[in-house]
C-alpha positions in Angstrom: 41.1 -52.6 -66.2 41.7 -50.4 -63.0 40.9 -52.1 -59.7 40.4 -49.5 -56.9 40.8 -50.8 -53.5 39.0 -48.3 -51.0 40.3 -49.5 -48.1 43.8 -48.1 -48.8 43.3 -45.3 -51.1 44.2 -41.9 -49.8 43.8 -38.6 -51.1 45.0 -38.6 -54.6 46.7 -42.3 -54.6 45.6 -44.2 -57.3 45.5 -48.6 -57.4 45.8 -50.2 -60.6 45.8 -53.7 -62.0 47.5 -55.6 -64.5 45.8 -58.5 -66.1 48.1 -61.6 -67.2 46.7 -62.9 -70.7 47.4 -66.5 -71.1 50.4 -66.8 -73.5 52.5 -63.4 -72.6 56.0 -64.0 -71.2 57.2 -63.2 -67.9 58.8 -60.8 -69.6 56.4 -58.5 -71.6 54.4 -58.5 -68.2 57.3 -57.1 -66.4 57.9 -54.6 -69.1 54.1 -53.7 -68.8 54.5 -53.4 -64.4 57.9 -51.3 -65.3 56.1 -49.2 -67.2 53.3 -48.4 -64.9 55.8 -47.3 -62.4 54.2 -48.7 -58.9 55.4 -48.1 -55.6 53.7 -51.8 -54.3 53.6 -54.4 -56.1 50.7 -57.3 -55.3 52.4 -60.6 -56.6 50.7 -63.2 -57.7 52.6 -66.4 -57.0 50.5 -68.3 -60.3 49.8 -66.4 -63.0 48.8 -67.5 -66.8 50.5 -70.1 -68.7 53.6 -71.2 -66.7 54.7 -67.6 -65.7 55.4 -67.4 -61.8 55.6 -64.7 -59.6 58.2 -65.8 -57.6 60.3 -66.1 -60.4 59.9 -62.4 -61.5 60.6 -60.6 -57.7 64.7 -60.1 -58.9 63.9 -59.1 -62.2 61.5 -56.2 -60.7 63.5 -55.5 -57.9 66.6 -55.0 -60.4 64.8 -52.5 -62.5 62.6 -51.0 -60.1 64.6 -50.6 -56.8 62.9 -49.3 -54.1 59.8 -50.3 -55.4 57.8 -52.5 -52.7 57.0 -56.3 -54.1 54.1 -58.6 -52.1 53.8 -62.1 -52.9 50.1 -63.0 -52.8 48.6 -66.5 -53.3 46.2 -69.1 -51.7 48.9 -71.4 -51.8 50.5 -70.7 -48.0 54.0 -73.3 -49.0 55.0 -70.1 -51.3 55.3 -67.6 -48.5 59.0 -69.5 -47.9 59.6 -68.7 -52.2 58.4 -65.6 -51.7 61.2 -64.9 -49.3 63.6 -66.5 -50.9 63.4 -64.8 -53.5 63.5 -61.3 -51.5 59.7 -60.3 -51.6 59.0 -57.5 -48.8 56.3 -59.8 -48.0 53.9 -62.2 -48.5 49.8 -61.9 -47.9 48.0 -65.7 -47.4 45.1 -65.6 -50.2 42.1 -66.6 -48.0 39.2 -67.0 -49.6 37.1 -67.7 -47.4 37.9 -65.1 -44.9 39.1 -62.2 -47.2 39.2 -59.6 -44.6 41.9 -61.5 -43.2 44.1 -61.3 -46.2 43.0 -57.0 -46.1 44.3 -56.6 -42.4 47.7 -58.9 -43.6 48.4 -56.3 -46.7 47.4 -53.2 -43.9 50.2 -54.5 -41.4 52.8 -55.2 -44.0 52.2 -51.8 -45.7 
C-alpha cells in the first residue's frame, strides 16, 4: 500500500508506506524499510505485536546512515525515547488537530 502525502511531495519524489502485520519481527520489518531505501523515515513508536520503534532507530541508523529517522506517536512521554535513542526527531501524533502534527514534520524536515 503506497500512501502519498501531497503536502510534501515535489516534483518526481515519491512517499511510500510500510504496513506492520501483527507477528513479523523487528527484524524482517527493518529488512523490508532497508530494502525500500528511504531518505525519511516516519517512526512509529508502537507498532504490531511487541515491536517498538524506538527500539529499531540504531539498527536503521547502522545500516542506513544518513538516512533521516522521525519518531511519530500519540504518546508525547516517547519524544524523550525517541531521543535517546538518536531519532532526528520526533512529531506529537495529534489526533485531534492533525494539521498540527503536518506543520511539526514541515519544520523538522
Amino acid at each position: 500500500m503506497d500512501i502519498f502525502l501531497p503536502l510534501f511531495q515535489e516534483e518526481g519524489a515519491k512517499a511510500s508506506g510500510v504496513l506492520h502485520p501483527e507477528g513479523e519481527s523487528a527484524a524482517a520489518l527493518i529488512e523490508r524499510i532497508v530494502n525500500l531505501s528511504p531518505e525519511i523515515i516516519l517512526l512509529d513508536g508502537n507498532l504490531a505485536g511487541e515491536v517498538r520503534g524506538t527500539q529499531m532507530v540504531p539498527t536503521l541508523h547502522a545500516r542506513m546512515p544518513g538516512v533521516k529517522i522521525i519518531g511519530f506517536s500519540s504518546a508525547e512521554s516517547l519524544s524523550v525515547t525517541f531521543m535517546k535513542v538518536q531519532a532526528d526527531g520526533f512529531v506529537f501524533k495529534n489526533i485531534d488537530d492533525p494539521d498540527t502534527s503536518i506543520n511539526e514534520l514541515a519544520w523538522i524536515l
